[in-house]
Legacy VTK file of the C-alpha trace (Angstrom):
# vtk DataFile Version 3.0
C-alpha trace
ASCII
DATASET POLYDATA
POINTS 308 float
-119.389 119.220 -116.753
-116.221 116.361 -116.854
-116.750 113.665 -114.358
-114.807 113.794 -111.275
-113.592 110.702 -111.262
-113.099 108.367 -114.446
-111.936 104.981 -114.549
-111.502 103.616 -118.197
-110.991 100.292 -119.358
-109.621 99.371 -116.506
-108.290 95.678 -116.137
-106.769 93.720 -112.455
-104.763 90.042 -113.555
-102.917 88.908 -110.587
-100.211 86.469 -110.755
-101.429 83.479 -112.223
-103.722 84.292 -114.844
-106.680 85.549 -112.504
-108.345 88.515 -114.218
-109.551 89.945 -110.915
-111.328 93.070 -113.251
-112.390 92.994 -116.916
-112.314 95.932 -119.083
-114.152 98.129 -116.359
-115.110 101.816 -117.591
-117.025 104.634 -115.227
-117.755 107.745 -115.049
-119.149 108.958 -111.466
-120.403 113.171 -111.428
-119.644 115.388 -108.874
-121.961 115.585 -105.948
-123.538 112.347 -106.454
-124.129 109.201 -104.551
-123.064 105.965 -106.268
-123.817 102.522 -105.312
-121.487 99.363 -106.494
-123.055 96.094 -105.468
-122.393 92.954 -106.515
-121.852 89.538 -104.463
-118.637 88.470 -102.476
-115.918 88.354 -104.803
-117.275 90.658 -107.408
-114.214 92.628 -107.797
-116.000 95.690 -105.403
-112.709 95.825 -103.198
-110.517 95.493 -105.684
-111.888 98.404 -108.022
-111.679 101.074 -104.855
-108.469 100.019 -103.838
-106.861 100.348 -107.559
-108.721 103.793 -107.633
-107.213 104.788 -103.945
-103.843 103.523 -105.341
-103.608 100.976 -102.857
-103.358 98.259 -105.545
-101.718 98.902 -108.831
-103.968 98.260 -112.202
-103.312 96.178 -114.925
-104.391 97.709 -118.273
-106.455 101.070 -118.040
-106.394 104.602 -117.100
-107.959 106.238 -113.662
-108.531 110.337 -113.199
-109.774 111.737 -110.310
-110.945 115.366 -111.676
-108.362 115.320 -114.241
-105.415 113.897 -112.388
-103.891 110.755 -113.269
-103.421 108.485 -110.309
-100.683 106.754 -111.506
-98.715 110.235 -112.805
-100.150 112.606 -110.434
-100.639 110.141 -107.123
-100.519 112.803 -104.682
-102.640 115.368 -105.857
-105.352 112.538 -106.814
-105.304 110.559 -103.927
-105.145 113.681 -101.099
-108.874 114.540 -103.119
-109.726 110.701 -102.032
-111.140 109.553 -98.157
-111.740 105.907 -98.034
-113.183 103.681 -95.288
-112.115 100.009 -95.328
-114.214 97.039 -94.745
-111.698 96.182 -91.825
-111.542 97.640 -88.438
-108.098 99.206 -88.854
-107.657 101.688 -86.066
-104.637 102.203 -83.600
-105.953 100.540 -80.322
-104.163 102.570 -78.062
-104.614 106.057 -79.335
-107.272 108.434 -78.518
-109.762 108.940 -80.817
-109.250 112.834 -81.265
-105.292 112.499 -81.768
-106.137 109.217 -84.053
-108.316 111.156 -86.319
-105.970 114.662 -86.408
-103.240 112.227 -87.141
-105.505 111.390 -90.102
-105.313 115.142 -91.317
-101.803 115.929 -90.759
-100.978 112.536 -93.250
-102.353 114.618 -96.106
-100.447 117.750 -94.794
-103.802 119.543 -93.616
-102.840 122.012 -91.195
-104.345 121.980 -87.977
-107.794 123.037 -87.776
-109.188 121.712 -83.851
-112.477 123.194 -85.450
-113.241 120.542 -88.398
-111.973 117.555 -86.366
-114.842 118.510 -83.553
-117.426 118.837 -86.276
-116.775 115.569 -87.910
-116.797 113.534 -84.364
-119.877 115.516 -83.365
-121.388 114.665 -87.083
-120.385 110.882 -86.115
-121.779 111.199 -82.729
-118.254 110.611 -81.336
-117.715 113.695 -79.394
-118.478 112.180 -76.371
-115.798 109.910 -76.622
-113.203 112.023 -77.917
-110.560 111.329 -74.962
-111.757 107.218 -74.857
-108.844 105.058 -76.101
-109.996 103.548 -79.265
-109.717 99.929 -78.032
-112.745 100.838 -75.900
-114.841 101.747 -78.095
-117.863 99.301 -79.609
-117.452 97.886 -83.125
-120.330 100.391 -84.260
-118.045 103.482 -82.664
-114.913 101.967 -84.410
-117.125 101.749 -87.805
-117.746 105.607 -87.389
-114.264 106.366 -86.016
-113.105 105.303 -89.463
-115.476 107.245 -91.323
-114.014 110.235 -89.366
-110.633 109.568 -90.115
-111.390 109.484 -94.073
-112.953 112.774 -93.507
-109.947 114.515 -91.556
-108.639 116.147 -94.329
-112.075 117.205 -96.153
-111.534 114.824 -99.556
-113.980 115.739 -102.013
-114.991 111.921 -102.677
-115.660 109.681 -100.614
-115.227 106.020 -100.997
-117.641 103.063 -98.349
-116.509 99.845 -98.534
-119.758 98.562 -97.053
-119.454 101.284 -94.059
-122.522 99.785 -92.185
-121.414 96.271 -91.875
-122.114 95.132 -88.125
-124.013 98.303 -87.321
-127.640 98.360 -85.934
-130.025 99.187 -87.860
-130.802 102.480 -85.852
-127.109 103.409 -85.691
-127.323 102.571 -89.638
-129.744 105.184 -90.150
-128.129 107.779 -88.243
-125.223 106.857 -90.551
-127.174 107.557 -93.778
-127.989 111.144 -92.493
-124.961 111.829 -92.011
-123.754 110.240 -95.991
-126.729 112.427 -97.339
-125.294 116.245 -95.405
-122.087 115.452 -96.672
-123.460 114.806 -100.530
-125.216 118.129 -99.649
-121.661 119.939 -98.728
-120.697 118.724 -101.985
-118.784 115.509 -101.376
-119.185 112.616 -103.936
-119.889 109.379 -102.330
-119.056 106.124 -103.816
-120.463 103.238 -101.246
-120.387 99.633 -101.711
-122.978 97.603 -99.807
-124.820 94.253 -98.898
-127.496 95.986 -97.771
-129.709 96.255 -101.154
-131.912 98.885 -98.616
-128.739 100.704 -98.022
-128.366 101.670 -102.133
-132.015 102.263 -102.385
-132.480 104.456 -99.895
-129.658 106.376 -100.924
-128.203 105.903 -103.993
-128.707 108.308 -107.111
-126.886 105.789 -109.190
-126.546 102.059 -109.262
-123.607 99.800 -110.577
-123.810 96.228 -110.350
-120.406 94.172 -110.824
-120.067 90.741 -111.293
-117.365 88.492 -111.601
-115.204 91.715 -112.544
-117.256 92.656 -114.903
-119.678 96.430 -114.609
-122.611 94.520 -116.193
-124.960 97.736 -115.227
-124.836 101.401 -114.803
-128.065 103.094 -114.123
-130.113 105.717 -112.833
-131.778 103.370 -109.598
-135.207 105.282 -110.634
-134.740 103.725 -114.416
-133.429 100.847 -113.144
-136.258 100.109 -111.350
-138.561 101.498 -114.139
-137.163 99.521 -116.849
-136.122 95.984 -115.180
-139.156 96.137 -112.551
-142.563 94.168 -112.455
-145.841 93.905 -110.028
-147.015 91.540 -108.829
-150.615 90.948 -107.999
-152.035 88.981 -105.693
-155.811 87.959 -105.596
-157.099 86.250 -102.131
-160.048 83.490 -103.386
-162.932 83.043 -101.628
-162.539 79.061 -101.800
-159.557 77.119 -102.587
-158.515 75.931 -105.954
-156.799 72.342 -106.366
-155.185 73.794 -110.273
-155.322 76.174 -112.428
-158.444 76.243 -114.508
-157.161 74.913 -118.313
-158.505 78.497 -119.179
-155.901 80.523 -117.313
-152.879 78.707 -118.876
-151.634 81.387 -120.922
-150.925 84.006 -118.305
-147.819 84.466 -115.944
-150.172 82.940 -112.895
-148.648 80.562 -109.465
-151.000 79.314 -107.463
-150.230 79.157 -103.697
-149.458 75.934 -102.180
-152.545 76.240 -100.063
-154.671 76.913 -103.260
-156.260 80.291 -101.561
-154.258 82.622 -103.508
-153.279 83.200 -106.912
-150.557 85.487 -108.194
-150.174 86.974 -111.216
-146.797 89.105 -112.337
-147.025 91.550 -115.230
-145.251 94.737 -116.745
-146.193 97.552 -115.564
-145.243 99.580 -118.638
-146.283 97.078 -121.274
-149.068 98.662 -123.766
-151.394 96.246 -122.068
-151.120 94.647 -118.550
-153.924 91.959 -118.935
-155.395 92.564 -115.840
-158.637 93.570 -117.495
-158.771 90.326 -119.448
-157.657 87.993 -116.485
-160.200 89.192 -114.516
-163.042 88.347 -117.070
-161.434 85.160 -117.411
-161.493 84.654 -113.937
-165.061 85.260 -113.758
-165.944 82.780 -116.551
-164.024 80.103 -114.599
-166.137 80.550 -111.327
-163.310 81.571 -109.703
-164.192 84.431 -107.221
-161.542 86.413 -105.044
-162.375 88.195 -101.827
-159.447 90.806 -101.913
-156.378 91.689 -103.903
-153.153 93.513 -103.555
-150.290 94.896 -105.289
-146.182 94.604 -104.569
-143.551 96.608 -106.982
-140.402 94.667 -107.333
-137.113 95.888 -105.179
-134.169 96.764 -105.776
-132.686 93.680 -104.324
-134.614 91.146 -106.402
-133.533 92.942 -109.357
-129.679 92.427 -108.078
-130.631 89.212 -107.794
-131.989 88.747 -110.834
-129.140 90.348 -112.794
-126.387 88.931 -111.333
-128.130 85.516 -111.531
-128.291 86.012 -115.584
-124.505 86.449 -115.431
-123.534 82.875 -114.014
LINES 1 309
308 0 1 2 3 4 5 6 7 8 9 10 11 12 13 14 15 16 17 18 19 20 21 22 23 24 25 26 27 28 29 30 31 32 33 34 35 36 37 38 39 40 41 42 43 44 45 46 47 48 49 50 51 52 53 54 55 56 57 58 59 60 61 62 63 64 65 66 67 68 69 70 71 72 73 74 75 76 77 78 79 80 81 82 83 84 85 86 87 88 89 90 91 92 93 94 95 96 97 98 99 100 101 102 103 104 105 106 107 108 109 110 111 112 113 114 115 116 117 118 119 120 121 122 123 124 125 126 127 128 129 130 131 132 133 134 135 136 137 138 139 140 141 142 143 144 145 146 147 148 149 150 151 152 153 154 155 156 157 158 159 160 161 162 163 164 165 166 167 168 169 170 171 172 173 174 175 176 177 178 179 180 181 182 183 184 185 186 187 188 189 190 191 192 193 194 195 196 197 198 199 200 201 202 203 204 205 206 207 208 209 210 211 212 213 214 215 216 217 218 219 220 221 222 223 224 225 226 227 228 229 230 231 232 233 234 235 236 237 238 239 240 241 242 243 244 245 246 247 248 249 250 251 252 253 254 255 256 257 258 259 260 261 262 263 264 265 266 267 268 269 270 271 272 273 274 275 276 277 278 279 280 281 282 283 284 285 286 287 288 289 290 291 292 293 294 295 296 297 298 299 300 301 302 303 304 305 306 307
């Protein structure tokens, strides 16, 4: 099955030399959820907006299933809903007539019965007659979300669609991302929240400094770049490391009452066995020990700190 969207070798230099995006390809399946993180500055914005046609591209081509969105704008971009980082919404409107305005931009017909599902989807029913300048930064968040969704687009693009929302109000938010995947709408999200992709996300991107450095499953990405970390609690301190742990991966805690030790989980051998014996031979005794996988965010991290 062809991708429904494709961007491919795709290139932003603004005036002045500054190559906002290098050489970017992707290839994002129908019916998925895709994550693009990356730090301020990455080129996140600047990717959606090219693919939206809000900002023109450089070098490179951009389908959305199979129509070109520089020779077939319309057709491309009425398949698109996008919610902007900034509150954008017309203060003095209502919210219903604000978000069937929405619809009738992409010359949707009227249909009273979508717009009430999306605002009670959003939780916004309630306030379907409140001006929108009344409404709470969370409520304008969702307002937009509604708005991208007036005219049923078949992907959806977040540019970090939780920023400023509490974390229950978050939540409700990624309920309603997942029933929409589940309708068959293909959401591309870009977030600072690394929970936000990992709770979510089928696949992860990470840009960085306009480059798409990664593409992965989040499951293999985890798999592949991820380590454990194990903690042993000593019975009595230690001042240093015994001159007979030196050659393992091992930080002791400032305090001396812990001692750490990271491995790979899907090495042949993890070493654990053979720490513990030398452990044993050094008198040093532990009272309890635990485990912690590595997250999604300190792989981010970790990536994007290779690149710089």
């Amino acid at each position: 099955m062809s991708p429904i969207l494709s961007v491919r070798n795709v290139s932003k230099i603004y005036d002045g030399g500054f190559r906002a995006l290098k050489n970017v390809d992707l290839a994002i399946d129908r019916g998925e959820i895709f994550a693009l993180l990356g730090p301020n500055g990455a080129g996140k914005t600047t990717l959606i907006s090219i693919i939206c046609g809000i900002t023109n591209l450089s070098e490179g081509a951009v389908s959305v299933a199979g129509h070109d969105i520089g020779k077939d704008y319309r057709a491309a971009r009425s398949m698109i809903g996008l919610v902007p980082q900034e509150l954008t919404t017309d203060a003095f409107e209502k919210v219903w007539d604000t978000v069937s305005f929405s619809r009738g931009l992409f010359g949707k017909r009227r249909d009273p019965a979508h717009i009430e599902s999306v605002l009670r989807d959003l939780s916004l029913w309630d306030k379907r007659d409140a001006k929108v300048m009344t409404l709470s930064g969370g409520m304008k968040r969702r307002l937009l979300i509604a708005k991208a969704l007036s005219h049923e687009p078949e992907i959806l693009f977040l540019d970090e669609p939780t920023a400023g929302v509490d974390v229950s109000l978050r939540r409700d938010m990624w309920k309603v991302v997942r029933r929409l995947r589940d309708s068959g709408v293909t959401i591309i999200l870009t977030t600072h929240y690394i929970e936000e992709a990992e709770e979510m996300a089928d696949r992860v991107g990470v840009i960085s400094q306009g480059e798409l450095i990664l593409v992965e499953e989040k499951a293999e990405l985890m798999r592949k770049l991820g380590h454990k970390e194990l903690t042993l609690q000593l019975q009595e301190p230690l001042h240093r490391l015994p001159d007979t742990l030196a050659g393992y991966d091992l930080s002791l805690a400032p305090d001396g009452e812990s001692l750490t030790y990271t491995y790979d989980t899907h090495a042949e051998r993890t070493g654990i066995a053979t720490l513990m014996g030398k452990l044993s031979e050094a008198g040093v005794r532990f009272r309890d020990l635990s485990t912690k996988q590595s997250t999604l965010e300190e792989i981010f991290v970790s990536l994007v700190r290779e690149r710089t």
